[in-house]
C-alpha positions as CSV (number, residue, x, y, z in Angstrom):
1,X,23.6,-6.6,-4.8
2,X,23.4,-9.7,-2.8
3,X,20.9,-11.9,-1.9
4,X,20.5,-11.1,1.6
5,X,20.3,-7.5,0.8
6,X,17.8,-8.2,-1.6
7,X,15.6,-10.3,0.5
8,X,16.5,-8.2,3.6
9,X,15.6,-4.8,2.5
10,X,12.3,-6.2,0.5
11,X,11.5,-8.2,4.0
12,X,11.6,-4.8,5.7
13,X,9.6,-3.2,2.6
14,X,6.9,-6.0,2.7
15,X,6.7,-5.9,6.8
16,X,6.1,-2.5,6.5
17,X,3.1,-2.6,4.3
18,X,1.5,-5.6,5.5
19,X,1.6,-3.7,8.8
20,X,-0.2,-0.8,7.4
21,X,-2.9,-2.6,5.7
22,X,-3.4,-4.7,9.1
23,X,-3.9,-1.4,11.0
24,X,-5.8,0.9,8.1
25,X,-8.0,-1.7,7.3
26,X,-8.6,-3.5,10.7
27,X,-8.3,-0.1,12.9
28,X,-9.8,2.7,10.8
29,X,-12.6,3.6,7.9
30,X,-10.5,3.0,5.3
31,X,-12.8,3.9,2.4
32,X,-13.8,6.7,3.5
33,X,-11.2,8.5,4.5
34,X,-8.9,9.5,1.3
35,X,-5.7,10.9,3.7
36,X,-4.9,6.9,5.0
37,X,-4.5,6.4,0.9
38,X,-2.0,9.0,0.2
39,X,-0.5,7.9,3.5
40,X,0.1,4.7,2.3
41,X,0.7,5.5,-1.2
42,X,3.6,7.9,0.2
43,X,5.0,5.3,2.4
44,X,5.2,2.8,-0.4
45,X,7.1,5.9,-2.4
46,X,9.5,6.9,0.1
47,X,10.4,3.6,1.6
48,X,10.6,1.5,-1.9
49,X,13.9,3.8,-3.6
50,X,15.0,4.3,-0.1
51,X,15.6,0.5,-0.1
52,X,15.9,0.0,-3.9
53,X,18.9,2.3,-3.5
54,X,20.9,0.6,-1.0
55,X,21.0,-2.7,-3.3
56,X,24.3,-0.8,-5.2
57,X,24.4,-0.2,-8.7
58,X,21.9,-2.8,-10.7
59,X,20.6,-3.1,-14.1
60,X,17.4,-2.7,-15.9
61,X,17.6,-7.2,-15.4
62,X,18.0,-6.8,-12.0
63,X,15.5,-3.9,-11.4
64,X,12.6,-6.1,-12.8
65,X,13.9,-9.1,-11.0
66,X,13.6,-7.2,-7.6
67,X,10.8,-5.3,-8.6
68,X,9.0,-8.7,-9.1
69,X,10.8,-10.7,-6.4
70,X,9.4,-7.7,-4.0
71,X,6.0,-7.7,-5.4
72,X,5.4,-11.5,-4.8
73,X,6.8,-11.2,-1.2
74,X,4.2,-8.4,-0.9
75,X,1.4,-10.5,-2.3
76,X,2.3,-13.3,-0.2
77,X,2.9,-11.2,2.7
78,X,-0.7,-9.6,2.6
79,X,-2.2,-13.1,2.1
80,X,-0.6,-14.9,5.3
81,X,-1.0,-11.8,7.3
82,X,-2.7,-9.0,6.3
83,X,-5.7,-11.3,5.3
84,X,-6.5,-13.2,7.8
85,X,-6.5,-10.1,10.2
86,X,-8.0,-7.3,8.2
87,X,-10.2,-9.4,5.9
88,X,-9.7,-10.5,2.6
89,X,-10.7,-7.3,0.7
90,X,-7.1,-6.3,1.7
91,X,-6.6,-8.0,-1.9
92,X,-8.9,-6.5,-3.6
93,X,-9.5,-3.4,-2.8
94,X,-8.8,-1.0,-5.8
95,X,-6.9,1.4,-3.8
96,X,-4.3,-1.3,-2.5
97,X,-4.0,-2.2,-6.1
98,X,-2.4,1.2,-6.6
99,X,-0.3,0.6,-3.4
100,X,0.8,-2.9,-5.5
101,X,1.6,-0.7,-8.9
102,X,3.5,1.9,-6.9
103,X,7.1,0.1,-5.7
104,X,7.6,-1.7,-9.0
105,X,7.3,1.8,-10.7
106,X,9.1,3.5,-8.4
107,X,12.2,0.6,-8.5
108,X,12.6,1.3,-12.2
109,X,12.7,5.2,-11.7
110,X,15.2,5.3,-8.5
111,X,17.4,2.3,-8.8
112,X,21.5,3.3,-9.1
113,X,21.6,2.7,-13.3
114,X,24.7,0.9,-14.1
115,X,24.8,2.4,-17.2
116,X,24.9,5.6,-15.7
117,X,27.9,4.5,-13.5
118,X,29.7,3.4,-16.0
119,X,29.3,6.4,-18.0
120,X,30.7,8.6,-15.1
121,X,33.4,5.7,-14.7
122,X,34.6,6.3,-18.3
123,X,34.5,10.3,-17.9
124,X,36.2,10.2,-15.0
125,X,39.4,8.2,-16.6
126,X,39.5,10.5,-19.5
């Protein structure tokens, strides 16, 4: 892992989100409508090991250090951004709060364990 992967591939994960907050809260009814959650809460599941997974082999330190470095980016992202365009609710709205709980969980489950590599490392030399 690198640091411009790291910041590059949570960039793209954070665009991504605050782009879909902007439009689901500024375009549509969000709370009513309980499809444009799942949407998003499937976006945020598919895209986060998607990226998480390109990073290389990492371990548990490294998981929680992206998982966090990813979360603030998001945070931050929503406030310059998503904010001032959809309205502030985009940061407290329960629902998004899921959205926020979603990638860190999902970086622990689907990063490439490097405990796991080396295990199949050591098999594979005996």
């Amino acid at each position: 892992m690198t640091y411009a992967k790291l910041f590059g591939f949570g960039f793209i994960l954070v665009a991504v989100l605050v782009v879909l907050k902007t439009v689901f809260f500024g375009f549509f009814t969000w709370e009513e409508t309980a499809l444009l959650h799942y949407i998003y809460w499937g976006v945020a599941a598919v895209l986060t090991p998607a990226l998480v997974r390109r990073l290389g082999v990492i371990t548990i330190l490294e998981a929680i250090v992206v998982a966090v470095l990813w979360l603030v980016m998001e945070i931050i992202g929503d406030a310059i951004v998503a904010a001032p365009i959809a309205g502030w609710r985009v940061l407290v709205d329960p629902n998004f709060a899921i959205g926020y709980l979603i990638p860190p969980l999902v970086i622990f489950m689907f990063h490439k364990k490097r405990h796991v590599h080396v295990r199949k490392q050591l098999a594979a030399a005996k």
